[in-house]
VEXFI-60894 format. One record per residue (C-alpha): residue number from 1; residue in three letters; x, y, z. Coordinates in nm, 2 decimals, padded with zeros to 4 digits. Last residue first. Layout:
# VEXFI-60894
<pt NUM "ala" <X Y Z>>,
...
This chain:
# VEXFI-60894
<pt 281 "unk" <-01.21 -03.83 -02.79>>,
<pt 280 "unk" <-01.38 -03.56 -02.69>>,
<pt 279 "unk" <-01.57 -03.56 -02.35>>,
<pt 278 "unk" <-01.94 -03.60 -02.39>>,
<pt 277 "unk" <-02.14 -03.30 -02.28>>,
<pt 276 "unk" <-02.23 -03.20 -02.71>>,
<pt 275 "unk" <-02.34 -03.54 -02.76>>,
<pt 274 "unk" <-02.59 -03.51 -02.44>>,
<pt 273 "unk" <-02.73 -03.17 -02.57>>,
<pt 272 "unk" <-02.73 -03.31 -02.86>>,
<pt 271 "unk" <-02.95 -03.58 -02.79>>,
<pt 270 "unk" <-03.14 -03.33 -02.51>>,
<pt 269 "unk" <-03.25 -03.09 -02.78>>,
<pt 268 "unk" <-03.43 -03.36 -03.06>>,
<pt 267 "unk" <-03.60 -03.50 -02.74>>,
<pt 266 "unk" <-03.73 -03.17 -02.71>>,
<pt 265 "unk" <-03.89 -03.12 -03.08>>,
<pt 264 "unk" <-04.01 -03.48 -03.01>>,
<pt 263 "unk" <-04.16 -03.44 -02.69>>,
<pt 262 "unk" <-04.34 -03.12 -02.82>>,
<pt 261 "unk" <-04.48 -03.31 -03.16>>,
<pt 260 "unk" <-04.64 -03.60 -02.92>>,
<pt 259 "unk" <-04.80 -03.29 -02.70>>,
<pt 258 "unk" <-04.97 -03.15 -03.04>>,
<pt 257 "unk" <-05.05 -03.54 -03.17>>,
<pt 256 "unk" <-05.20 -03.63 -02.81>>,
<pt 255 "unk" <-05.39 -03.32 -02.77>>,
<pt 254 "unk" <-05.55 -03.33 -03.17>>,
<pt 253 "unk" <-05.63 -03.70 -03.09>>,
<pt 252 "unk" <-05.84 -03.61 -02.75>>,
<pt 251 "unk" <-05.99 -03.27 -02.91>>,
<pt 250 "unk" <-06.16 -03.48 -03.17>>,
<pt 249 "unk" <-06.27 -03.75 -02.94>>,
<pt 248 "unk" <-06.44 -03.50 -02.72>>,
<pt 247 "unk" <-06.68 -03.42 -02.96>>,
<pt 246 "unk" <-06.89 -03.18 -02.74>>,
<pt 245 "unk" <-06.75 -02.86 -02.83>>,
<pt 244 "unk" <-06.85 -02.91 -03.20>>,
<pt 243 "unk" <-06.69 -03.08 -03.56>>,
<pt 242 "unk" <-06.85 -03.07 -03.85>>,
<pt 241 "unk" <-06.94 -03.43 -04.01>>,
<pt 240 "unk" <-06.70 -03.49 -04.32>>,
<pt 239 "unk" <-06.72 -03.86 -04.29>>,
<pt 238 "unk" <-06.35 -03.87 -04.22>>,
<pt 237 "unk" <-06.43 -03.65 -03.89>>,
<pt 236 "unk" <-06.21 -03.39 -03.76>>,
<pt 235 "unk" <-05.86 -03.24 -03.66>>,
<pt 234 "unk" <-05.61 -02.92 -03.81>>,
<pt 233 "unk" <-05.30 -02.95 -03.61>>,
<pt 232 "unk" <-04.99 -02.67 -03.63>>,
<pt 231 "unk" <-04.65 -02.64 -03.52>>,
<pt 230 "unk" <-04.37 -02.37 -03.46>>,
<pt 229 "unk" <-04.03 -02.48 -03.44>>,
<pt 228 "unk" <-03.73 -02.26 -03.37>>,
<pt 227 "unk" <-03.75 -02.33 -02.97>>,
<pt 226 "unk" <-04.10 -02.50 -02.93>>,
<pt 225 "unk" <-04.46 -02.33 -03.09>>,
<pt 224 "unk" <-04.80 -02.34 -03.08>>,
<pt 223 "unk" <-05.13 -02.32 -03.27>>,
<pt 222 "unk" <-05.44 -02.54 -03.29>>,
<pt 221 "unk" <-05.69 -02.61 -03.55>>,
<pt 220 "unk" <-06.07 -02.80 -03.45>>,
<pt 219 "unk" <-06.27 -02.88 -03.77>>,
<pt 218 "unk" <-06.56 -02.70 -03.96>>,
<pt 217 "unk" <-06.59 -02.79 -04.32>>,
<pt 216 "unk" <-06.55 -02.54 -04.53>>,
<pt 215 "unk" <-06.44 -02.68 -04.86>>,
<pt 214 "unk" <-06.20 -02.93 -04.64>>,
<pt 213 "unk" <-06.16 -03.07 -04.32>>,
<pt 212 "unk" <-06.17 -03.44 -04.48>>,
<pt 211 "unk" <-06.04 -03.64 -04.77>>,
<pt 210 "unk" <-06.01 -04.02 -04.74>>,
<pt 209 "unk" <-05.73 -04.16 -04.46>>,
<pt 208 "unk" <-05.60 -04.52 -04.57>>,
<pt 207 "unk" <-05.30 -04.42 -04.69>>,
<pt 206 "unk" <-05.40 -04.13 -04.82>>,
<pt 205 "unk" <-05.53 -03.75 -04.72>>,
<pt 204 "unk" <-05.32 -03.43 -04.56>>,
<pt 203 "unk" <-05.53 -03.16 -04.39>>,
<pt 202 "unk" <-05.42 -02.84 -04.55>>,
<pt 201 "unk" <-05.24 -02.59 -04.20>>,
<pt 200 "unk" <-05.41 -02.31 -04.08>>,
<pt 199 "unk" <-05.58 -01.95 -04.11>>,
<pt 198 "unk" <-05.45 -01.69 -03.95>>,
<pt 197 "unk" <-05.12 -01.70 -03.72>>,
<pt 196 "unk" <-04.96 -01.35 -03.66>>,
<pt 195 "unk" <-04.84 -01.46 -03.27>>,
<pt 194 "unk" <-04.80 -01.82 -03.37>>,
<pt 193 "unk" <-04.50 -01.69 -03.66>>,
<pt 192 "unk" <-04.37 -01.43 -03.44>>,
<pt 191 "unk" <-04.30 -01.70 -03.21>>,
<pt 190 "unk" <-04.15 -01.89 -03.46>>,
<pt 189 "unk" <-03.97 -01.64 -03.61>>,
<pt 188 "unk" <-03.79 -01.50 -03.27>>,
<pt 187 "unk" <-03.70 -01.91 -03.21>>,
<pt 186 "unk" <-03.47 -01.86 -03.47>>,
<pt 185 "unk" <-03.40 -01.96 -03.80>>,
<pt 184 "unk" <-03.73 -02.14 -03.88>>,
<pt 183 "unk" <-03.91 -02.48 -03.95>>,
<pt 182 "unk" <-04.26 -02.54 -03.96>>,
<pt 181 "unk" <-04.41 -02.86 -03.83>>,
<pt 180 "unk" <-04.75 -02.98 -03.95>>,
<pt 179 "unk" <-05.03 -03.23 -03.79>>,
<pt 178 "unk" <-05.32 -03.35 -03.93>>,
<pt 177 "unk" <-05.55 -03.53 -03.75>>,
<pt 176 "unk" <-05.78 -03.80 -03.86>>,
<pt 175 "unk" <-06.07 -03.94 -03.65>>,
<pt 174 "unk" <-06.33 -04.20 -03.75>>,
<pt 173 "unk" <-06.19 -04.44 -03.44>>,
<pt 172 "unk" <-05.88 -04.32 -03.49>>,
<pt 171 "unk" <-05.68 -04.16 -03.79>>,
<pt 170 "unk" <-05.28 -04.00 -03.78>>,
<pt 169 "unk" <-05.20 -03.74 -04.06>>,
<pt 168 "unk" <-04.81 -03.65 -04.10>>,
<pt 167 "unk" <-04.69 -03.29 -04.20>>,
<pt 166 "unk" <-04.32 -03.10 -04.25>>,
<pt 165 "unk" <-04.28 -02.77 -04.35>>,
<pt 164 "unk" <-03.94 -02.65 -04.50>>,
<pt 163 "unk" <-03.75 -02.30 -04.41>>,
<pt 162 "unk" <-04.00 -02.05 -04.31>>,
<pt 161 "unk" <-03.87 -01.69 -04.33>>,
<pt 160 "unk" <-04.11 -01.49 -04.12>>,
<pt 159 "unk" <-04.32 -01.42 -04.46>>,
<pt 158 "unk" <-04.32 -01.74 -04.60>>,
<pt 157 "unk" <-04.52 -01.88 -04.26>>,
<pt 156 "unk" <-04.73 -01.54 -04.24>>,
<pt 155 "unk" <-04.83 -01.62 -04.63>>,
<pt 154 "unk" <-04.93 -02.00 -04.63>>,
<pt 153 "unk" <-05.12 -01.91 -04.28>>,
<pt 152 "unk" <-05.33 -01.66 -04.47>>,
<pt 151 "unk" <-05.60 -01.94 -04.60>>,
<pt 150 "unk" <-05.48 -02.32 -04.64>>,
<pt 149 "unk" <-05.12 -02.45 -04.57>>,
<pt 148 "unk" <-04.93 -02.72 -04.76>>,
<pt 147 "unk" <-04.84 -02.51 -05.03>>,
<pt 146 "unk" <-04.70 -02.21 -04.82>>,
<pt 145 "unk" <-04.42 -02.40 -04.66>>,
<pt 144 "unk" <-04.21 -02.43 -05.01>>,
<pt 143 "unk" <-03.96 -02.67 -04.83>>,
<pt 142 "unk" <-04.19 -02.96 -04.84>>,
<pt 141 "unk" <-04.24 -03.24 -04.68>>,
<pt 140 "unk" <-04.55 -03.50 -04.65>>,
<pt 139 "unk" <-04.67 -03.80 -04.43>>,
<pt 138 "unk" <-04.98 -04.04 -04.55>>,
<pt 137 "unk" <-05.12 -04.22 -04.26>>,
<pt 136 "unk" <-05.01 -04.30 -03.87>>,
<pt 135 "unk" <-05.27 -04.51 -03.66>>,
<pt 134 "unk" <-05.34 -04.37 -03.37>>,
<pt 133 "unk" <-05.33 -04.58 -03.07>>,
<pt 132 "unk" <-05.48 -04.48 -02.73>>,
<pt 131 "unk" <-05.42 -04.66 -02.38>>,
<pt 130 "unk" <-05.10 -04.41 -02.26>>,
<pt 129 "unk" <-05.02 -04.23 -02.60>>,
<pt 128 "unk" <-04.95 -04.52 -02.87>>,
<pt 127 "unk" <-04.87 -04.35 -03.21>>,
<pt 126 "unk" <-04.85 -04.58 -03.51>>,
<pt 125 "unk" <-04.62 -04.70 -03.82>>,
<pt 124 "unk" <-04.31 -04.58 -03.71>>,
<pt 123 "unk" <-04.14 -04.28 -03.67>>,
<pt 122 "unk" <-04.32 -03.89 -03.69>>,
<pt 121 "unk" <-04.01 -03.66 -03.60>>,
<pt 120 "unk" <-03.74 -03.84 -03.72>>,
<pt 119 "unk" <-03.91 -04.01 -03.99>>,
<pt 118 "unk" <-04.01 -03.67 -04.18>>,
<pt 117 "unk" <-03.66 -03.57 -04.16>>,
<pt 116 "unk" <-03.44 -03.30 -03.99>>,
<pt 115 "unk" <-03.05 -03.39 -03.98>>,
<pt 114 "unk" <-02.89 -03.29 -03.64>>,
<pt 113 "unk" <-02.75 -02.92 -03.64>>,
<pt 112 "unk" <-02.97 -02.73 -03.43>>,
<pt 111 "unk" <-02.69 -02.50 -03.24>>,
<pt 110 "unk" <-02.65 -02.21 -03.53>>,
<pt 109 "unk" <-02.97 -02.32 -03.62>>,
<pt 108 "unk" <-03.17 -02.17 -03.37>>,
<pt 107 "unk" <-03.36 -02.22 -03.03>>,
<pt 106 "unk" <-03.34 -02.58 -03.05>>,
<pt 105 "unk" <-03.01 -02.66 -02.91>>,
<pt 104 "unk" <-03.05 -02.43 -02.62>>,
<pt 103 "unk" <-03.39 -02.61 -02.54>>,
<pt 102 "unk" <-03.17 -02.94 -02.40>>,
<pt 101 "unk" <-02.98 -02.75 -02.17>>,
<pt 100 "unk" <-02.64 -02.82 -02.10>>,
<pt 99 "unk" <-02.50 -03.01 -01.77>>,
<pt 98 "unk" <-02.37 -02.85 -01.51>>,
<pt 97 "unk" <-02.03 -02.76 -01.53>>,
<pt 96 "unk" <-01.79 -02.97 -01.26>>,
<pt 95 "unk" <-01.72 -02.76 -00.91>>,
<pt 94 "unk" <-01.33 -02.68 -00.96>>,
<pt 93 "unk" <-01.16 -02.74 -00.60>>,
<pt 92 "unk" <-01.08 -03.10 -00.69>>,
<pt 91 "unk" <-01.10 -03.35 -00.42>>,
<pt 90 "unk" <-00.81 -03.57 -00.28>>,
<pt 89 "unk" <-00.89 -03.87 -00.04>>,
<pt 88 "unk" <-00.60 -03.99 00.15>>,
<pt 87 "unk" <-00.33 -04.24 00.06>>,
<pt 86 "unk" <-00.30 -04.50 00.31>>,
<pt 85 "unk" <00.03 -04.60 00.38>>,
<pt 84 "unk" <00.12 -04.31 00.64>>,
<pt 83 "unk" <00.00 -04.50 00.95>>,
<pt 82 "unk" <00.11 -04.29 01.23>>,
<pt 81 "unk" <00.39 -04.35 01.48>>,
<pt 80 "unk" <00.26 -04.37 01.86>>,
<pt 79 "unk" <00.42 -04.18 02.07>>,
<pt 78 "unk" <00.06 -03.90 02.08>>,
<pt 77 "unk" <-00.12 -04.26 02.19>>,
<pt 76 "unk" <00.14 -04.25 02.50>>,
<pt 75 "unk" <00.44 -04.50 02.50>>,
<pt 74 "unk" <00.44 -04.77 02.82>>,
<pt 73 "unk" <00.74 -04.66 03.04>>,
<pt 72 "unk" <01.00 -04.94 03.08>>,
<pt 71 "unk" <01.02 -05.11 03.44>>,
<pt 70 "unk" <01.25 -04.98 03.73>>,
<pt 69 "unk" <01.02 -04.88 03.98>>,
<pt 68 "unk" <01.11 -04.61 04.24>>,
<pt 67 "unk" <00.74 -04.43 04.23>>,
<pt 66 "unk" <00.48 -04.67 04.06>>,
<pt 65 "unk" <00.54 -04.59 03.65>>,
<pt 64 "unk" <00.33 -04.46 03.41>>,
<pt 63 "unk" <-00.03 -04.47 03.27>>,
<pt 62 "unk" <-00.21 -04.38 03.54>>,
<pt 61 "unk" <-00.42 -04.68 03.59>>,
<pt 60 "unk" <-00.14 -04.93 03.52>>,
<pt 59 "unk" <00.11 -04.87 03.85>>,
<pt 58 "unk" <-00.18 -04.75 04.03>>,
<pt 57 "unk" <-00.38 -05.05 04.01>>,
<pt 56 "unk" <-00.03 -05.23 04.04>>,
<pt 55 "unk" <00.06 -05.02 04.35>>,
<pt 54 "unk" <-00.31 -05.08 04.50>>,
<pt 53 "unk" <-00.27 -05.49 04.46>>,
<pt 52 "unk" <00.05 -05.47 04.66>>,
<pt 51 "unk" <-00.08 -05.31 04.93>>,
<pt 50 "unk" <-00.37 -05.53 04.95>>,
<pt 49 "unk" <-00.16 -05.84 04.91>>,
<pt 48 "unk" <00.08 -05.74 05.20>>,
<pt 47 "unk" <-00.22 -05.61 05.44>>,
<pt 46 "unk" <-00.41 -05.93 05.38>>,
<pt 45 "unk" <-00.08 -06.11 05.49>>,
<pt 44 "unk" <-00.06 -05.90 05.80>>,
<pt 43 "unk" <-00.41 -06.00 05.92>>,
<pt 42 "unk" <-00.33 -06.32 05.86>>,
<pt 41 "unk" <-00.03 -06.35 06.04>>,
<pt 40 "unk" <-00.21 -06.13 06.30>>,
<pt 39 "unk" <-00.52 -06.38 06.28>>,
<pt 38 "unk" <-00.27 -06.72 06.34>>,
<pt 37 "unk" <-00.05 -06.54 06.63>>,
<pt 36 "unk" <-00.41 -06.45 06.82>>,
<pt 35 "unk" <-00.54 -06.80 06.81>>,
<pt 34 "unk" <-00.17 -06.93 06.89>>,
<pt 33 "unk" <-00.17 -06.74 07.19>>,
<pt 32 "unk" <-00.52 -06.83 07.30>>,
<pt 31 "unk" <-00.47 -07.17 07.31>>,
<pt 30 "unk" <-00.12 -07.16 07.51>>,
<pt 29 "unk" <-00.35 -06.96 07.76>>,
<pt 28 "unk" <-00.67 -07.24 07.80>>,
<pt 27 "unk" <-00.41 -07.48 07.84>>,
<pt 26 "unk" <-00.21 -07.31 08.11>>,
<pt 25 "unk" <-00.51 -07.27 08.31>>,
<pt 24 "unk" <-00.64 -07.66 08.27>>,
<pt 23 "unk" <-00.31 -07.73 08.39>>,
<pt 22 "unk" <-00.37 -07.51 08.70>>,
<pt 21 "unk" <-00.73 -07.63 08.78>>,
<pt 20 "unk" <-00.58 -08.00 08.70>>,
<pt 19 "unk" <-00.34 -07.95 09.00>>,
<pt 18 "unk" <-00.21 -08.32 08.95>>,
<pt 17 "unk" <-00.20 -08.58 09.26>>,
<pt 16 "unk" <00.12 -08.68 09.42>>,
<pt 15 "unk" <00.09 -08.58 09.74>>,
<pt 14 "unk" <00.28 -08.27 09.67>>,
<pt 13 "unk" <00.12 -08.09 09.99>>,
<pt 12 "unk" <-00.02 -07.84 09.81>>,
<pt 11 "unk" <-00.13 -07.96 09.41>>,
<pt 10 "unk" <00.16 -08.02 09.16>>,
<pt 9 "unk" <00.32 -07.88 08.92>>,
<pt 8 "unk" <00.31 -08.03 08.51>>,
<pt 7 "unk" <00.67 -08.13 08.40>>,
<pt 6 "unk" <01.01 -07.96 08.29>>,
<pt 5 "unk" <01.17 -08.04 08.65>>,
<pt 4 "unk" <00.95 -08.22 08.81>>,
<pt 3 "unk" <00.87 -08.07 09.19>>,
<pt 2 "unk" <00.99 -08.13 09.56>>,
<pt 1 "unk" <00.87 -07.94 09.86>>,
């Protein structure tokens, strides 16, 4: 039997005619070997990426170098140099002194040095406290205390030392209050002063107030005392009615005037309290 060398066998008998089951055979294998060749190649390829994808992961995830690579070690954060430019924040160890207290230059004279005048404690030409005005009227000071007083208050004031007494009437609305500020050493005479107090201070008349609280006329008086100050308030009606419980308008002016006098006296404190804080120059 006779063949082709390098061609496609024949059927039995080589008549001539092709074996198409046998080529059909071989086609079907050469087929499958390529299939097979093309998903190994891939197959190994994957493997090649994936490999090198986990040594870079592991490369950068632990912070160092894959075993038997050559490149330069990243530094730490502990390699890394610190910023020594800024200058940090320094605090001193010495807490600073709190501030003086107002009252401690008011409690005597060693302290209370600022200038005492009738302006400084009784300014301008009215009083506003919240929605009232009171208009302010004739003003007086003295450094003989007893003459502006009226019954045994002239003698407790000159007997506990008093230096000057200083008085300024305000009027509303029919009303006029007197108020007076005694001056001592020490806070010990002025308290001693209130504690002994009889009597009261002389209502003061003029500009535009007439004469009233006097030959035995009943008005309201208070009694009190700040630091070295004590101060007084006699309160009632210009027309010389006497005054009761139920004038309320009365007892409203004599508050205002006797809580006016406190802010000053304090205010008086906390200025030199303040000048006395400031640094020297």
């Amino acid at each position: 039997m006779s063949s082709w060398q390098g061609g496609p066998s024949w059927g039995p008998g080589d008549n001539g005619t092709p074996d198409w089951a046998a080529l059909a055979e071989e086609s079907a294998a050469r087929t499958r070997r390529k299939r097979w060749l093309m998903i190994g190649g891939g197959v190994l390829a994957t493997a090649l990426v994936g490999a090198a994808v986990a040594t870079a992961v592991v490369s950068t995830g632990s912070g160092g170098n894959a075993p038997g690579s050559s490149a330069s070690k990243l530094p730490a954060p502990a390699d890394l140099p610190e910023d020594t430019s800024a200058p940090e924040p320094s605090f001193s160890p010495v807490a600073p002194p709190p501030p003086p207290d107002p009252k401690e230059y008011i409690v005597s004279a060693d302290k209370d040095k600022a200038p005492i005048t009738v302006d400084g404690f009784f300014p301008g030409e009215k009083l506003a406290m919240g929605d009232r005005v009171h208009l302010k009227g004739a003003t007086n000071r003295v450094t003989d205390c007893a003459s502006g007083t009226q019954g045994a208050l002239g003698a407790v004031l000159t007997n506990n030392g008093c230096e000057q007494l200083i008085r300024a009437t305000y009027r509303k609305d029919g009303v006029a209050v007197t108020v007076g500020i005694a001056v001592f050493d020490t806070e010990a005479r002025a308290k001693k002063t209130v504690d002994q107090a009889a009597g009261g201070i002389a209502s003061l008349a003029g500009e535009g107030v007439p004469t009233f609280c006097r030959g035995g006329t009943v008005c309201r008086r208070t009694t009190n005392s700040y630091g070295r100050y004590a101060y007084f308030t006699v309160g009632g009606f210009t027309d010389g009615t006497r005054v009761t419980a139920q004038d309320k308008n009365v007892f409203a002016v004599g508050d205002d005037l006797t809580n006016f006098v406190f802010r000053q006296i304090h205010h008086r404190g906390r200025v030199q309290a303040s000048q006395a804080a400031e640094p020297a120059q």
